[in-house]
Each structure stands twice: as structure tokens, then as C-alpha cells.
Kinemage of the C-alpha trace (Angstrom):
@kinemage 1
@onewidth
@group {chain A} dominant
@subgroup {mainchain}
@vectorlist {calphas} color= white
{ca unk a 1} P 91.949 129.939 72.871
{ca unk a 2} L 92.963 127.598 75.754
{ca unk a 3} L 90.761 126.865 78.805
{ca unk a 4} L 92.014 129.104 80.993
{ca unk a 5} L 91.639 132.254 78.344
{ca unk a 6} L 87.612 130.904 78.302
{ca unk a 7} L 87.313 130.858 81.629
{ca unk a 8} L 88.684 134.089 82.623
{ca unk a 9} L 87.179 135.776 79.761
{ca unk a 10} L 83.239 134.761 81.564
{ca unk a 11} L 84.736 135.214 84.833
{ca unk a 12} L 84.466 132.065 85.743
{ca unk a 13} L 88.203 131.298 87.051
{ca unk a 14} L 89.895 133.785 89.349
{ca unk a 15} L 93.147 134.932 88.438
{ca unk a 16} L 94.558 132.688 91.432
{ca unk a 17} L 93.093 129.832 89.898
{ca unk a 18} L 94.198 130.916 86.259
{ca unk a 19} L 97.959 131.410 87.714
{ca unk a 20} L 97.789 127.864 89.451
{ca unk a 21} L 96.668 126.226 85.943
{ca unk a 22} L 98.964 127.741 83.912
{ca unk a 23} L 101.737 126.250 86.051
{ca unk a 24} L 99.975 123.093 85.360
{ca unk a 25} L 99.934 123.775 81.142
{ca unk a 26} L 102.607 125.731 80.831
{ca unk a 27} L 104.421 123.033 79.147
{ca unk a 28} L 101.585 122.156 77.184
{ca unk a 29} L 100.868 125.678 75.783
{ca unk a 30} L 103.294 127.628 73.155
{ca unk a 31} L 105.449 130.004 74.468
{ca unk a 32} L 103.521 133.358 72.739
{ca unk a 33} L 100.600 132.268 74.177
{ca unk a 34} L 101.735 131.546 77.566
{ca unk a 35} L 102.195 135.184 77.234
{ca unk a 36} L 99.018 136.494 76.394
{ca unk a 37} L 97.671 134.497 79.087
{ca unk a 38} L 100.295 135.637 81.740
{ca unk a 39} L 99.178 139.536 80.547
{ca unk a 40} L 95.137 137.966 81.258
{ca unk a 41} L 96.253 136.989 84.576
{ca unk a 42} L 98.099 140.209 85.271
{ca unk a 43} L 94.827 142.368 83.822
{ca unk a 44} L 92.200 140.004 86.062
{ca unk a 45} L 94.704 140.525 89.548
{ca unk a 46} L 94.835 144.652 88.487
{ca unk a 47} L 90.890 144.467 88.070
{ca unk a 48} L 90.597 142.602 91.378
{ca unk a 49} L 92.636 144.899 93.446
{ca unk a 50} L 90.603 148.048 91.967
{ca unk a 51} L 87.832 146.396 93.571
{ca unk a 52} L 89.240 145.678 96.981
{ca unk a 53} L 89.825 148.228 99.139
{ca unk a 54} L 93.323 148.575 100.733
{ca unk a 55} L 93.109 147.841 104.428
């Protein structure tokens, strides 16, 4: 599990944050698991929008 996986999993990273450091590791990370973490990301901005109303 990569940093940004921990971090999101304790809520401790918003998904804004998670996007921005996965453009950082991207190259760093293998390409299946850039994956799962891209689907993280896309659960944590779905999760975050549930709570916000629309204006």
C-alpha cells in the first residue's frame, strides 16, 4: 500500500491532495496500482460531493 492509499484510507489526504500526489508518483508506482488508486480518488471525490450540497 503506497502513501497516498494510507492516507486516504484515515482520511487524512483529500482527494485533491491524493490526485496532486499521484501526478507526483505516478512514475514511481506500477501501472495496476496507479489504478486502484485512481478508483480511491474517484470513490473519495463521489463521497465528497454526497456531502456537499449543490448550490
Amino acid at each position: 500500500m503506497c502513501l497516498i492509499c494510507i492516507e486516504l484510507d484515515k482520511s487524512g489526504m483529500t482527494f485533491r491532495e491524493g490526485r496532486r500526489a499521484l501526478g507526483e508518483m505516478r512514475e514511481k508506482l506500477d501501472a495496476k496500482h496507479v489504478e486502484e488508486v485512481e478508483a480511491k480518488l474517484d470513490e473519495a471525490e463521489q463521497a465528497e460531493n454526497r456531502k456537499t450540497p449543490a448550490p
